[in-house]
C-alpha positions as CSV (number, residue, x, y, z in Angstrom):
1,X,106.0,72.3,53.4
2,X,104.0,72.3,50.2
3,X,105.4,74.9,47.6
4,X,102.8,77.8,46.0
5,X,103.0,76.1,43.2
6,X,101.5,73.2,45.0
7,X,99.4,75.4,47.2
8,X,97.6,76.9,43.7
9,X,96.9,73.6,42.5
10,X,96.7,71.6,45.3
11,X,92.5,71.1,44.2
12,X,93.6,69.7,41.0
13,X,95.4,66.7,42.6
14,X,92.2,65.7,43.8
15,X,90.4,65.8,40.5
16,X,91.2,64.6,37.1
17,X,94.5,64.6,36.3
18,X,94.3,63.6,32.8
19,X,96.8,64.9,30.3
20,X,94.3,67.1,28.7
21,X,93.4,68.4,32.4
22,X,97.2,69.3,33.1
23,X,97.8,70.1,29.9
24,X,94.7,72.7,30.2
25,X,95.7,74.2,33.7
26,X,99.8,73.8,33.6
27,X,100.2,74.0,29.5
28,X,101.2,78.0,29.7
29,X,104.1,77.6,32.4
30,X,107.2,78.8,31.8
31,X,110.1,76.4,30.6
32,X,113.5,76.4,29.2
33,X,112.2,74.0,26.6
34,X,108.6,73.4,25.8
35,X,109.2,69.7,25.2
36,X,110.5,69.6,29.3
37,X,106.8,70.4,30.3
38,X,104.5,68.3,27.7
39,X,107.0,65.0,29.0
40,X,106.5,66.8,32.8
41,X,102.9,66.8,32.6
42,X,102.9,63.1,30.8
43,X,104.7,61.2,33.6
44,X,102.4,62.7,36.6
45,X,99.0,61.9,33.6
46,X,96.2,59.3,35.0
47,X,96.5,57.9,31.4
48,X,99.7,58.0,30.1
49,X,101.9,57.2,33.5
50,X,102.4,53.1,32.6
51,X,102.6,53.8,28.7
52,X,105.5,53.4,27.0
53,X,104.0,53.0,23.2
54,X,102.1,56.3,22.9
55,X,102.6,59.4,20.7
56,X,104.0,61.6,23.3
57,X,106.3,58.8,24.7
58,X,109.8,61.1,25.4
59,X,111.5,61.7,22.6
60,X,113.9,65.1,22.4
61,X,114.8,63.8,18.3
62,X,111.2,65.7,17.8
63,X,110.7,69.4,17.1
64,X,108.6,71.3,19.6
65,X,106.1,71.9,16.4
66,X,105.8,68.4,15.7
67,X,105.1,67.6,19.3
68,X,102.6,69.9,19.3
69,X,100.8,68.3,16.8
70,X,100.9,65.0,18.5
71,X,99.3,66.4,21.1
72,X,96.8,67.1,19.6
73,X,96.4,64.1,17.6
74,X,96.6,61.9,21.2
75,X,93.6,64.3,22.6
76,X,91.3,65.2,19.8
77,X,92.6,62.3,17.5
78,X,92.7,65.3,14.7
79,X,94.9,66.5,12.0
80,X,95.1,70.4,12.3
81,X,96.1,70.4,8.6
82,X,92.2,70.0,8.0
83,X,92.0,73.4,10.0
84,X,93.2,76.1,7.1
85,X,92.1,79.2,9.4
86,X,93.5,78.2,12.2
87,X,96.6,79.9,13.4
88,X,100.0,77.3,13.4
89,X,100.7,76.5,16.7
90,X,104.5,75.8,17.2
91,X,104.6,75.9,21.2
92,X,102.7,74.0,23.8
93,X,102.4,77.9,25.1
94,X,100.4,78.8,22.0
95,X,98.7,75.4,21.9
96,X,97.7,75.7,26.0
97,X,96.4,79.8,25.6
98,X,94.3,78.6,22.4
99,X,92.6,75.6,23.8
100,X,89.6,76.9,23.5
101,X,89.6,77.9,20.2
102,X,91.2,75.2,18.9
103,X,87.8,73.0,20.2
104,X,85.6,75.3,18.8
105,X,87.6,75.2,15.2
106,X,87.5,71.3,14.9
107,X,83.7,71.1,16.0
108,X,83.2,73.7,13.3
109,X,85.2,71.4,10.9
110,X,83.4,68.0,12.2
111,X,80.1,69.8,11.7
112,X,80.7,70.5,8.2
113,X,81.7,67.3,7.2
114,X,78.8,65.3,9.1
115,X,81.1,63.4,11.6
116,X,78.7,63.3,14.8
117,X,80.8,59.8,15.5
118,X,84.1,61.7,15.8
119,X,82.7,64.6,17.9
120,X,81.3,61.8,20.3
121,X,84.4,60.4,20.4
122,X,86.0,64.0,21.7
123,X,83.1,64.0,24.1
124,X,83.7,61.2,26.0
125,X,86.9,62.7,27.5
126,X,84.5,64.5,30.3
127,X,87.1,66.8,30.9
128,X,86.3,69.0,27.8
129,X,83.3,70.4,28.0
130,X,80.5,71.8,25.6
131,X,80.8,75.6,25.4
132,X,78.4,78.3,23.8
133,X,81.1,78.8,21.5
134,X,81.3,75.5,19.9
135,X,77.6,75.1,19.6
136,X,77.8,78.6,17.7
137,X,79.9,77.2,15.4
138,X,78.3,74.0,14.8
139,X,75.2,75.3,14.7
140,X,75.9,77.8,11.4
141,X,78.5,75.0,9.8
142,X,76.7,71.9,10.5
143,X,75.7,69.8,7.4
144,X,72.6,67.9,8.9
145,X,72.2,68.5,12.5
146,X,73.6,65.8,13.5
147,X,76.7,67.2,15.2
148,X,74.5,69.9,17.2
149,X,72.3,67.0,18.7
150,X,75.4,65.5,19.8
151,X,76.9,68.5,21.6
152,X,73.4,69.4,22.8
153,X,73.2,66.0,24.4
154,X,76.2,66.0,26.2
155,X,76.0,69.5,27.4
156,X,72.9,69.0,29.2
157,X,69.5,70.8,29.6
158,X,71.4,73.3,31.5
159,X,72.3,74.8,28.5
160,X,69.6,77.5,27.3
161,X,69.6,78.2,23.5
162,X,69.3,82.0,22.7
163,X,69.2,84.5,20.0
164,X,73.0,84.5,19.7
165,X,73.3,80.9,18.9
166,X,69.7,80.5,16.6
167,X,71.0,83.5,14.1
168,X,73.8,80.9,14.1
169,X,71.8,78.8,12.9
170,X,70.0,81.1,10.7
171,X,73.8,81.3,8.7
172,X,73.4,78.0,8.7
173,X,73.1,77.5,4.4
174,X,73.2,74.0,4.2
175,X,70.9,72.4,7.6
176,X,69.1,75.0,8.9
177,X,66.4,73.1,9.3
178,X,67.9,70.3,10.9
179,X,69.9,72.6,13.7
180,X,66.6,74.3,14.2
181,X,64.8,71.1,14.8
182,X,67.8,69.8,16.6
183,X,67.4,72.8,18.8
184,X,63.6,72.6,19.5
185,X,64.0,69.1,20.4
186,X,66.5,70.2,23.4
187,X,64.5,73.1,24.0
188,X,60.6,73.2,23.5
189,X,59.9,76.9,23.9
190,X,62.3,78.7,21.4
191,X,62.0,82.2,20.6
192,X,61.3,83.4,17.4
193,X,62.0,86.8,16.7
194,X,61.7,88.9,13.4
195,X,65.5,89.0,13.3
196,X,65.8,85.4,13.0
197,X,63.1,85.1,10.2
198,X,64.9,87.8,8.5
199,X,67.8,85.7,9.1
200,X,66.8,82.7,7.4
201,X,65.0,84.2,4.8
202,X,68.6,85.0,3.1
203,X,69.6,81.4,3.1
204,X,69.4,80.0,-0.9
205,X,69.3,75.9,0.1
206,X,67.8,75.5,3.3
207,X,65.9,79.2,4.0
208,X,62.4,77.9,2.8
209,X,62.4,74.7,5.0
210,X,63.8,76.3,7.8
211,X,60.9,79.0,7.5
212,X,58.4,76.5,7.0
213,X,59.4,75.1,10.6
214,X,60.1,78.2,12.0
215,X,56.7,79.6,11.3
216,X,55.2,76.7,12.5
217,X,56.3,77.5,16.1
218,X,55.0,80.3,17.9
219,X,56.6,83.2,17.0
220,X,56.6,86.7,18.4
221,X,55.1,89.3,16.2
222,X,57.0,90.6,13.2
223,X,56.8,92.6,10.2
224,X,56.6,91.4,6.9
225,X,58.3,93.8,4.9
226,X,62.1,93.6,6.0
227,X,61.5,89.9,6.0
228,X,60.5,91.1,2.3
229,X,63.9,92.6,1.7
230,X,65.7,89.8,3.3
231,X,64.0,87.6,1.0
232,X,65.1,89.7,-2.2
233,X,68.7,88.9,-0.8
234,X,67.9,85.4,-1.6
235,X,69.9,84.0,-4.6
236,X,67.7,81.0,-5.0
237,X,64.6,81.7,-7.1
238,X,62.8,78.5,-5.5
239,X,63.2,79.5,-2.0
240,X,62.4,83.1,-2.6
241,X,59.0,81.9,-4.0
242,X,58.1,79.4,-1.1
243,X,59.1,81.6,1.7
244,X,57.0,84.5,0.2
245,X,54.2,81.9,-0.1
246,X,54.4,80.8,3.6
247,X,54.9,84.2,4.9
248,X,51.6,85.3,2.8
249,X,49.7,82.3,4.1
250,X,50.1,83.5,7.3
251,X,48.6,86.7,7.4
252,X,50.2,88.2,10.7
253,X,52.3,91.5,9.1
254,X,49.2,93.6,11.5
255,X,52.1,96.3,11.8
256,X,52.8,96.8,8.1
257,X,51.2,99.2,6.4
258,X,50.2,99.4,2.6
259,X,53.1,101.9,1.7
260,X,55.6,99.9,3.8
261,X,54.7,96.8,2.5
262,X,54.7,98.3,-1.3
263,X,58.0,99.8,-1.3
264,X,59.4,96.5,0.0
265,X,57.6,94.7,-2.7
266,X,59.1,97.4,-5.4
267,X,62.6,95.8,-4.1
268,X,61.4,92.3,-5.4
269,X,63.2,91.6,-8.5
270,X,60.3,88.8,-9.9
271,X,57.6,89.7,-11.6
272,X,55.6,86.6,-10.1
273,X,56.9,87.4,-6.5
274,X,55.7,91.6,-7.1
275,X,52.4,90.1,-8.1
276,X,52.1,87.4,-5.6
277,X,52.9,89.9,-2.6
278,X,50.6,93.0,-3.7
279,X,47.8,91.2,-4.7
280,X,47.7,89.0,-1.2
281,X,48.2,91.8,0.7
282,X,45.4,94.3,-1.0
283,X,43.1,91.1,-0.3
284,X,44.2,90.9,3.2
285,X,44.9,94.3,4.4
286,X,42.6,97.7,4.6
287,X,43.8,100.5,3.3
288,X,41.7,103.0,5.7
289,X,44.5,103.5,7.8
290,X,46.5,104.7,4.9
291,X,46.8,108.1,3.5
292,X,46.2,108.1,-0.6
293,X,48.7,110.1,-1.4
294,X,51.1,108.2,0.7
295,X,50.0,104.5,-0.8
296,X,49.8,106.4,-4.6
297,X,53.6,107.6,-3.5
298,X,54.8,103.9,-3.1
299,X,52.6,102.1,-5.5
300,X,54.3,104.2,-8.3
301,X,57.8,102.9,-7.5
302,X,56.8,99.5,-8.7
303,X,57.8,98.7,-12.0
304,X,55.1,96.7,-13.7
305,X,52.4,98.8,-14.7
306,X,49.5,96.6,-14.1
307,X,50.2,96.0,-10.6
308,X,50.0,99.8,-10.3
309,X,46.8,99.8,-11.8
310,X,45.8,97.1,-9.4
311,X,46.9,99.1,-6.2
312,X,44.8,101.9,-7.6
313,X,41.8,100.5,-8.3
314,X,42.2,98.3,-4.4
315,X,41.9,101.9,-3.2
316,X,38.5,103.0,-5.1
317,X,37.0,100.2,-4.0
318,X,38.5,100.5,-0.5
319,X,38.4,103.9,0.1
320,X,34.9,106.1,0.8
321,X,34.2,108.9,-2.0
322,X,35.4,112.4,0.4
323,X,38.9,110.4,1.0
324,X,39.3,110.3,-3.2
325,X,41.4,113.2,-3.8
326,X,40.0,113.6,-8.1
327,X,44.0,115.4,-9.0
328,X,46.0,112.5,-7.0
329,X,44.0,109.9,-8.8
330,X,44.5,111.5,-11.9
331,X,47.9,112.1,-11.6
332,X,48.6,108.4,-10.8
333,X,47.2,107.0,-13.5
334,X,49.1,109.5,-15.8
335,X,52.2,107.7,-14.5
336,X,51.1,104.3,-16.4
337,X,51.6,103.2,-19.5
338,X,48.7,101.1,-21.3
339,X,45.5,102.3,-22.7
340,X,43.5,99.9,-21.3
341,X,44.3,100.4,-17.5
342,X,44.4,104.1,-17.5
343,X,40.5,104.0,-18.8
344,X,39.9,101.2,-16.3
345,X,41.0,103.3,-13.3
346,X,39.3,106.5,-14.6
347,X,35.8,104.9,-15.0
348,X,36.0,103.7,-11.4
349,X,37.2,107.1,-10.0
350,X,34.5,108.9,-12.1
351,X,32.1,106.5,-11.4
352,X,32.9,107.2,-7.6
353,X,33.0,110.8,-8.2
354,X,29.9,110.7,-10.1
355,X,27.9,112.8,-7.0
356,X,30.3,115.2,-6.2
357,X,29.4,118.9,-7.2
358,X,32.6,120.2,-8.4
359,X,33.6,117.3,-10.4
360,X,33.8,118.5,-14.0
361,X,36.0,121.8,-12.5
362,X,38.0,119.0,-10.7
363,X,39.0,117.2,-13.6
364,X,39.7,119.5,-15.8
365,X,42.2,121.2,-13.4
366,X,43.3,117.6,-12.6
367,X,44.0,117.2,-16.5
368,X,46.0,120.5,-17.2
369,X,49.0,118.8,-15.3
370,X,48.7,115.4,-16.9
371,X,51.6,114.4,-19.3
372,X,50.1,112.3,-21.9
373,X,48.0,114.5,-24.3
374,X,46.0,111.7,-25.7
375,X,45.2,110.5,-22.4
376,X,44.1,114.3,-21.1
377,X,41.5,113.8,-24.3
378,X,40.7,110.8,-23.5
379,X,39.3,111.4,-19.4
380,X,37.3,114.5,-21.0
381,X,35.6,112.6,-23.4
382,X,34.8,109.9,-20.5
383,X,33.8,112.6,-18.2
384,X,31.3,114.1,-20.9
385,X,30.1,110.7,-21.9
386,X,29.2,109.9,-17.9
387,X,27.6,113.4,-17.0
388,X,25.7,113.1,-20.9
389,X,25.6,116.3,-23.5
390,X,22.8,118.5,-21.7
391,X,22.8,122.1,-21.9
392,X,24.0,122.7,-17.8
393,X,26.7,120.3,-18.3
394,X,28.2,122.3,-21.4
395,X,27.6,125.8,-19.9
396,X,29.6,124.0,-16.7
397,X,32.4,122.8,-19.0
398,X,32.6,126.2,-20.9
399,X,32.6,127.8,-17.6
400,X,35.4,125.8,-15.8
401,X,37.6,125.6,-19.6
402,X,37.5,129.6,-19.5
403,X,41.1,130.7,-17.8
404,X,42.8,127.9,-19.9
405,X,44.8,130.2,-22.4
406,X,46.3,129.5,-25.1
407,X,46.4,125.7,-24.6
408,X,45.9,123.2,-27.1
409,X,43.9,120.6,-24.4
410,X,41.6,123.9,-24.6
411,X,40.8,124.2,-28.6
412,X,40.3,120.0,-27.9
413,X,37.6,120.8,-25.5
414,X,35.9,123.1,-27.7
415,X,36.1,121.1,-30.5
416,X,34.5,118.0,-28.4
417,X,31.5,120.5,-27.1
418,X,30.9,121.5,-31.2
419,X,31.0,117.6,-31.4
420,X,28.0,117.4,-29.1
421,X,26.2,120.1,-29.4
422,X,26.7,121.3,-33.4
423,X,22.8,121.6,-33.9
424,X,22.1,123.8,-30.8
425,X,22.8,127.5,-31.6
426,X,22.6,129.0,-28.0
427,X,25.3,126.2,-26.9
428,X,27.7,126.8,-29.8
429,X,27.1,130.5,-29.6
430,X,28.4,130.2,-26.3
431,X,31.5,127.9,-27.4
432,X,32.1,129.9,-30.3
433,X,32.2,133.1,-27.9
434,X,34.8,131.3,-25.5
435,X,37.0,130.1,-28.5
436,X,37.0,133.5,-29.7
437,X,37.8,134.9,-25.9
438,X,40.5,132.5,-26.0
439,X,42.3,133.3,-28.8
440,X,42.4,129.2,-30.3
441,X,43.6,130.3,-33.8
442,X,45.1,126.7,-33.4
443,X,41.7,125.0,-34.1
444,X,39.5,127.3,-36.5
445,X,39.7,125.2,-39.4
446,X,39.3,122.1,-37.1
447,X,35.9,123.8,-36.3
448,X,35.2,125.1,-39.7
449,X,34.8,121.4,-40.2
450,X,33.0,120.2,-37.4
451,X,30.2,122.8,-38.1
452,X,30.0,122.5,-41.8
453,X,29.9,118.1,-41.5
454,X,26.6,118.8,-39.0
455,X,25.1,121.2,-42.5
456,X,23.5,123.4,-40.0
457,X,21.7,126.0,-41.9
458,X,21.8,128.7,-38.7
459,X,22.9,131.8,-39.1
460,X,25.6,131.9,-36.2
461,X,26.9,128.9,-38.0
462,X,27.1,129.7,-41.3
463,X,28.7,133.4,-40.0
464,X,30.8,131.9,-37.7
465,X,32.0,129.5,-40.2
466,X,32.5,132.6,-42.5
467,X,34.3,134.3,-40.1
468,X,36.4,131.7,-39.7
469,X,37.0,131.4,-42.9
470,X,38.6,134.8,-43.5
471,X,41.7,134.1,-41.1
472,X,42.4,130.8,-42.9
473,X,43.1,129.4,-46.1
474,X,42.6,126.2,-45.6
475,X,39.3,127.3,-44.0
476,X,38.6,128.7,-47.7
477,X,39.1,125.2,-48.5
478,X,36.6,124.1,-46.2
479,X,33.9,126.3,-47.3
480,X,34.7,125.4,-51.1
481,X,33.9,121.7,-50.7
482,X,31.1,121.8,-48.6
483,X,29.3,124.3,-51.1
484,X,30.5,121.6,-54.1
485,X,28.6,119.3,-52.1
486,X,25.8,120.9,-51.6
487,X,25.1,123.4,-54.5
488,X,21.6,124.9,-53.8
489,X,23.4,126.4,-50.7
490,X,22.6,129.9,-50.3
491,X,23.4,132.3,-47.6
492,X,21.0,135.0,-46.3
493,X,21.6,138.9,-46.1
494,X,21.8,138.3,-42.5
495,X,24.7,136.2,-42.4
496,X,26.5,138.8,-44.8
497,X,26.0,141.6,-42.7
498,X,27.0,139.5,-39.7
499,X,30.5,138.3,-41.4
500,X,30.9,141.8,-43.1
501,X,31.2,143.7,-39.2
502,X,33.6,140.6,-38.8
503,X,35.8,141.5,-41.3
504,X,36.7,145.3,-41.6
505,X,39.8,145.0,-42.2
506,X,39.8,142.1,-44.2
507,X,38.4,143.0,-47.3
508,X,41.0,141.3,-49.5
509,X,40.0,137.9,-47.8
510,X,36.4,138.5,-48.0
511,X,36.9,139.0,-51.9
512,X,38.9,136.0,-51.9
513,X,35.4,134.2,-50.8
514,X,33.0,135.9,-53.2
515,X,33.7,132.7,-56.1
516,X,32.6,130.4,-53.5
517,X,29.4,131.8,-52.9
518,X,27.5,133.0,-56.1
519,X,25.0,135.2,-53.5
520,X,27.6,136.4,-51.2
521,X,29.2,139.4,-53.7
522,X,25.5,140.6,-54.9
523,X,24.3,140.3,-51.1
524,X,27.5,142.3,-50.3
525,X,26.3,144.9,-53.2
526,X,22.3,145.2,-51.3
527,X,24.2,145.4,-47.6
528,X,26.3,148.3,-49.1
């Protein structure tokens, strides 16, 4: 009567009874000494039972270690010393429970070296079989490919190839492309996800073939920007630069939008790849789907300047005139640095602002938060220059300049409207009046000087000048050299009496005038 033990196995005696067979199905039984089984399990082998010559001939002179290693020299015909993370097998035990592993480490070992031959060799014992396992290892260690195609060949179409095992590949840094190939040959319709792309983007020797071929397939749809950051991870200046060329030539990142795609491209550490990804995208994508403030919010996290600039002028041109929001603009252009571009971007926005009715209020609000002075300055002076010098357009700058107090951007507008208008005494009585509102003691002399350079000869002029002139003595200054200048200067009774109700309680200032103007003591002397 058959024991259990043959009852349990009794299938086996029918199949293959190879070493390797037994070894894999009897290797963890229990024995007094390991050595007892491996010599058991030879003498009932199909292919070592009439051998007398091979490595696991009986020999008790051997340690159970060594034996083990002979083992796996007769099966795999392999040196485990090559194997440095394998674990050291000292027991046919050990050796029988880590078959599997053991497989998958020397196909991870022949793959890296390029020894398809060898792995064939393993093969051909039909008894060991291809498992995912092994193909995941070959598949991210395998030097050209080459190994993969062999264990894709013998495990048969059977065998479907899915995420798991192509991020495998993706890890792959020395073939991807090959194991890719390798893998499309066995299986036409791959899938290509965005996590694979992102995947292979990383890789520094192989990524930008591997895209290339990738991209070529049919791929689902996917994103461009953490395929962007993926890409940034890249050590390998070359293959960064191709694969953000291929990925730009292929103009599917539909679900990106402008900020996403921006504050990936912030992340890129090249100037040329920053350049190369903005620019293709603000020809290639619409930014009516994206907020301003939102695109303005991203675009300023990039750190070259003119590619700022570049993003905000895509958005004037893209953008309709009621989207334009005059203060974000503005504000934006504040945070770059070069001449140049920040007059570039306000001409546009001013140029598309040019019909609204509140624009000269807008800006000047706008302004009172910018950071540069110069630059605040310099978008009045364009804003005047585009809506011209005429009477309305002063009375609406005086207007929307007078709850700005005590600020120095203030005295400059002032001093830009006496610019302008230095000839017209309704306009400058009307500056004049909202300097004096103001309280711009800052700029009195600054405007002593405009008026006396346009040698007006009008009364609210010459008084205001006067006026002036009391507060300041560099305004006396002022006053001195323009009447040295021009010496047949006189000043009328009216402009006396006009400065005298300016100056009540100034009367040692006034006298300080009197040498400057020989008329001004005796006209004081006929007012009194």
């Amino acid at each position: 009567m058959p024991s259990s033990w043959r009852e349990s196995t009794c299938t086996w005696w029918s199949e293959s009874r190879s070493f390797y067979k037994l070894l894999f199905n009897f290797g963890s039984s229990e024995a007094t000494d390991s050595r007892d089984l491996v010599y058991a399990l030879r003498g009932i082998s199909s292919d070592l039972t009439s051998k007398c010559d091979d490595p696991l001939f009986p020999d008790y002179k051997k340690s159970q270690r060594k034996l083990v290693q002979d083992v796996i020299q007769y099966i795999y015909d392999f040196d485990t010393k090559h194997l440095a993370e394998t674990p050291l097998l000292s027991s046919m035990g050990e050796l029988a429970t880590n078959l599997p592993r053991l497989e998958t480490d020397i196909c991870r070992y022949l793959a890296g070296m390029s020894l398809p031959d060898h792995m064939e060799r393993i093969l051909k014992r039909s008894e060991i079989l291809v498992t995912k396992d092994m193909i995941k290892a070959a598949a991210q260690y395998d030097k050209d490919g080459k190994v993969v195609n062999v264990l894709l060949r013998c495990c048969g179409a059977e065998f479907k190839i899915d995420d798991e095992v192509l991020l495998c590949a993706a890890a792959n840094s020395n073939a991807t492309k090959g194991v890719f190939e390798a893998f499309w040959y066995h299986q036409n319709q791959l899938v290509i996800t965005e996590e694979i792309l992102i995947a292979t983007a990383k890789s520094a020797k192989s990524g930008h073939s591997a895209m290339c071929f990738l991209l070529s397939l049919k791929t689902q749809v996917y994103r461009i920007t953490p395929i962007l950051e993926a890409i940034d991870l890249n050590t390998s200046e070359y293959s960064r630069r191709e694969i953000v060329r291929m990925l730009l030539l292929q103009k599917d990142y539909r679900n990106d939008t402008i900020p996403e795609v921006l504050a990936a491209a912030a992340e890129i550490r090249e100037y040329g790849l920053q350049t190369e990804v903005i620019k293709t995208m603000l020809q290639q994508k619409d930014c009516k789907n994206d907020t301003i403030p939102e695109v303005l919010a991203a675009a300023a996290k990039i750190q070259y300047y003119d590619l700022q600039a570049d993003i905000i002028k895509a958005l004037l041109q893209q953008k309709s005139s009621s989207d334009i929001t005059i203060s974000d603009i503005i504000a934006a252009a504040d945070n770059i640095r070069g001449s140049d571009l920040q007059t570039e971007i306000i001409e546009m926005l001013l140029q598309k602002k040019s019909n609204s009715n509140n624009i000269i209020s807008e800006v000047i609000t706008a302004v009172l938060d910018i950071r540069d002075s110069k630059f605040k300055i310099k978008i009045i002076k364009m804003l005047l220059q585009q809506k011209g010098s005429n009477d309305n357009i002063i009375s609406e700058v005086i207007t929307a300049t007078a709850d700005i107090r005590g600020s120095n951007l203030h005295a400059k507008i002032i001093m830009m409207l006496l610019q302008k208008k230095a000839n017209n005494n309704d306009i400058i009585s009307k500056v004049i009046s909202t300097a004096k509102r103001q309280d711009i003691f800052l700029t009195k002399d600054e405007m002593i000087e405009i008026l006396l350079e346009q040698k007006g000869n009008g009364n609210d002029i010459i008084s205001t000048c006067l006026t002036f002139a009391v507060f300041s003595h560099f305004g006396h200054t002022l006053i001195r050299d323009f009447v040295r200048k021009n010496p047949g200067f006189e000043i009328s009774r009216d402009v006396v009496i006009i400065a005298m109700k300016s100056w009540p309680n100034y009367t040692d200032s006034l006298k300080s005038l009197y040498h400057y103007f020989p008329s001004l003591n005796s006209s004081r002397k006929q007012v009194a």
